[in-house]
N, C-alpha and C positions, 0 to 999 in steps of 0.2 A: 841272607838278608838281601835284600833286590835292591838292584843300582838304581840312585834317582833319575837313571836316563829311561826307564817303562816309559808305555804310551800313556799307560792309562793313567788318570788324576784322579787325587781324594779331592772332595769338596773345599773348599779355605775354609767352610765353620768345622767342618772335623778334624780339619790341620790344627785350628785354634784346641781345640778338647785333647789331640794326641800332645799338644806339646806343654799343657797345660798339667795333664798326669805327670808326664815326662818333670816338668820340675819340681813338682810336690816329691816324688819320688828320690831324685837328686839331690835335693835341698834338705831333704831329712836327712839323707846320711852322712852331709858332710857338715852340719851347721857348727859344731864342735868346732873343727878347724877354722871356717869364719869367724866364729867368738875368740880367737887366742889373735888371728889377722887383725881384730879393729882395734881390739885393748893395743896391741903392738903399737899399728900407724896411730894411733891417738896419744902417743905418750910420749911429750917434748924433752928435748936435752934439758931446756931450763928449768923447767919443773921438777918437782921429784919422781925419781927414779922406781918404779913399782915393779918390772919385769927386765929378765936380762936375755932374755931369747924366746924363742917357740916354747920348747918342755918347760921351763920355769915358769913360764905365764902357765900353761895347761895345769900344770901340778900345785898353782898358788889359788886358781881359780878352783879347782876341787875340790882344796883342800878348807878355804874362807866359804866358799858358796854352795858345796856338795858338786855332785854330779849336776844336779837339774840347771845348775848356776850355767854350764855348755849352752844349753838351751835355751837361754833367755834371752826372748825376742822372738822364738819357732813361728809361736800362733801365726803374727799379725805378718811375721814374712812369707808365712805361705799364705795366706791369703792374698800377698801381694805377688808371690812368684807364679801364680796361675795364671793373669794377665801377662805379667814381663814373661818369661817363659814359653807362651801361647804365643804370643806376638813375635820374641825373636825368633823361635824357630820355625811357626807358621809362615812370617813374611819373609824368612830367606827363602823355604821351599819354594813358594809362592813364587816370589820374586826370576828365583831360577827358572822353572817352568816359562817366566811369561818371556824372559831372556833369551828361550835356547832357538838354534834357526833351525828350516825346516826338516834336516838330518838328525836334528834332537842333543848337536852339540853347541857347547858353552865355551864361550872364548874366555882366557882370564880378565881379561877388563871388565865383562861383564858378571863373572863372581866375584867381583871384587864390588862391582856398584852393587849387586845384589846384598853385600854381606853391609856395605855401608846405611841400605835401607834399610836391614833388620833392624842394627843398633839404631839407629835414628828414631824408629817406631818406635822400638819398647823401652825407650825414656819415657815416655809417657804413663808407662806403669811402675819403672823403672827408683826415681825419683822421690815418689811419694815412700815406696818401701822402704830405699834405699835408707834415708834419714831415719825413719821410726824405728827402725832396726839398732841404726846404730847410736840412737838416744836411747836407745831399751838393754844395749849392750853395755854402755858405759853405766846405768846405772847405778850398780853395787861398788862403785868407785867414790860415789857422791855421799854426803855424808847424811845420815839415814833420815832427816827432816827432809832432806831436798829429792827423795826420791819419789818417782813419781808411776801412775800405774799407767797401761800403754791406754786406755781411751784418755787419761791424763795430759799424756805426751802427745796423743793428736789432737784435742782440743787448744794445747797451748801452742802447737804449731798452725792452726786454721790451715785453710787452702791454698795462700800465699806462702806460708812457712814450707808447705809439705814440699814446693821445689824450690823450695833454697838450694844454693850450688847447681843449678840444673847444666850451666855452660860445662863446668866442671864433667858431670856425669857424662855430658854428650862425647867432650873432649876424653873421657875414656872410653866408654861402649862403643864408639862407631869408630873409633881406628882399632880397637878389641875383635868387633864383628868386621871388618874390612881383613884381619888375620888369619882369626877364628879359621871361620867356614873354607874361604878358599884352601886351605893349609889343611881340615879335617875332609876335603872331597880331593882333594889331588893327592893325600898319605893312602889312601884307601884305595885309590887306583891300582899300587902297587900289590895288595890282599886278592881283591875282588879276579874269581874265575873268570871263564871264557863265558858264564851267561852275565855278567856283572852283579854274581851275590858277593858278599862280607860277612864273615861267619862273626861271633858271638865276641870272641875274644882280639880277634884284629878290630872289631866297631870301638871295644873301650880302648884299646890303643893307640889305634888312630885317632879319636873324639879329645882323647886324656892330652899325647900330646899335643895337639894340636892347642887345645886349651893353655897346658900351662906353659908354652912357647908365646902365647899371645896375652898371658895375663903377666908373664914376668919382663914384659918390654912396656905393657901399658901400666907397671906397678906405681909410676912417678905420679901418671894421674889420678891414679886410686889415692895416693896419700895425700895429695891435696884436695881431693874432693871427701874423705875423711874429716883433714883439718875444719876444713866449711860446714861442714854438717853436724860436726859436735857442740853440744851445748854452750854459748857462749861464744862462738866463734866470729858471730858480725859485731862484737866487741873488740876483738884481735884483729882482725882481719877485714881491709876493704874490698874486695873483692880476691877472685883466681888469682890475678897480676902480683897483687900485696902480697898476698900468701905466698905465692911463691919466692919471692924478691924475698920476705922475711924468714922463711925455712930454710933458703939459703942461709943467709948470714947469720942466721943464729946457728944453724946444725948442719953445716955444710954438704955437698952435694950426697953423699951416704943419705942423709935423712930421706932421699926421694923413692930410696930401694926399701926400707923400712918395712917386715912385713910380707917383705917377696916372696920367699918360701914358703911360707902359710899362704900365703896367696895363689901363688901357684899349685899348692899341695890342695885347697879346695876346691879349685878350678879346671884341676886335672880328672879329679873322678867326679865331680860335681857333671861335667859335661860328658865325659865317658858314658855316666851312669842316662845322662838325658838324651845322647842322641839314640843311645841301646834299647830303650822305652820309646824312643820314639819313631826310630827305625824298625822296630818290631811292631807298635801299631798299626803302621803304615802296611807291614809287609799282611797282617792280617786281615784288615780292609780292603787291601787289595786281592786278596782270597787265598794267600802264599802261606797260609797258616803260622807265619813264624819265621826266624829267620834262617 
């Protein structure tokens, strides 16, 4: 697989389609593990108690909702992960390319603003998913008059509703993407030959950790943009600030990790799996057949 230091460039619309596959692709095989992640961060000390770790949620959920119950919320989040996905990994590439100087190297400050641009961008698709997912996730929690179906859940949330918490979202994706990518191109340095390829199985390793090194430091933001985003929330909650000030003092500093290892467990092959797909379209486009 060819080091993103080639001369040559794919177009930015075929950046957007490789990395657009790239999360359909990812996002199926991990969605399992983000349904056992939100039930987790969504379930407060003061309330009752439904779940007492990863496997007990996984095995409670399969056992009240079947198998397909994993999966609920797939459709409308891959519909939404082809934009978010297309956008963070197209404008990081992007981004790097238009960064590097005329020897075709990359200083770290600037993969770092490059990684900040991504996440910044793909809140914009980011956002809208992110909520309908996890209103579609908690569903089978609500009691069976209150459920609702997902064109249900984005009609009751309009266009205003779909970025509730957006500060939230930001405050986790673009210090995620400012980790992310630098930490998945400089692990890979260490794999990559004398022509600068990365074979198959170093790309998931370095992608994987890298991912869930950046998703279990940014977990505190995840759960408070969880909190915000569950049904009923700007009833509890005035904003980020409250939320957080109140997750504290009700569930003290623990409550901000909530979730971590499901988090990081889907974050880790989630991205493995999307830069592997997207690093291999790339290397076929450019005519390398593969990686």
């Amino acid at each position: 697989m060819s080091s993103s230091g080639t001369k040559k460039q794919i177009p930015f619309f075929q950046k957007l389609a490789v990395g657009g596959v790239a999360g359909v692709v990812g996002t199926s095989c991990v969605f399992p593990l983000d349904m056992v992640k939100t039930r987790l961060q969504s379930q407060m000390s003061s309330g009752p108690r439904l779940y007492n770790g990863p496997m007990q949620c996984f095995r409670m959920i399969v056992a009240k909702e079947g198998a397909g119950g994993l999966y609920r919320g797939l459709l409308p989040n891959l519909i939404g992960v082809i934009p978010e996905k297309a956008i963070k990994l197209a404008a990081n590439d992007a981004l790097r390319e238009l960064f590097r100087d005329d020897q075709g190297g990359l200083s770290l400050p600037k993969e770092i603003l490059a990684g900040a641009g991504a996440g910044f961008f793909q809140v914009i698709a980011t956002n809208p998913m992110e909520i309908t997912k996890i209103r579609l996730q908690m569903q089978a929690t609500l009691p069976e008059s209150q459920r609702q179906s997902t064109m249900n859940v984005i009609r009751s949330l309009g266009l205003r509703g779909m970025y509730t918490g957006t500060p939230a979202t930001l405050a986790r994706d673009v210090p995620y993407s400012i980790l992310f990518f630098p930490g998945y191109s400089n692990l890979r340095k260490c794999f990559e030959d004398e022509n600068g390829d990365c074979g198959i199985f170093a790309t998931l390793f370095c992608g994987g950790t890298a991912a869930a090194a950046a998703a279990g430091i940014c977990t505190p933001m995840d759960v408070i943009k969880t909190r915000l985003q569950v049904s009923g929330a700007s009833e509890r909650y005035k904003g980020a600030v409250d939320c957080v000030k109140k997750v504290y003092a009700e569930e003290g500093a623990g409550a901000f990790f909530k979730g971590a290892v499901p988090r990081m467990s889907v974050s880790a092959p989630l991205f493995g799996i999307c830069l592997l797909f997207f690093e291999m379209q790339k290397a076929y486009l450019l005519g390398s057949g593969g990686p």
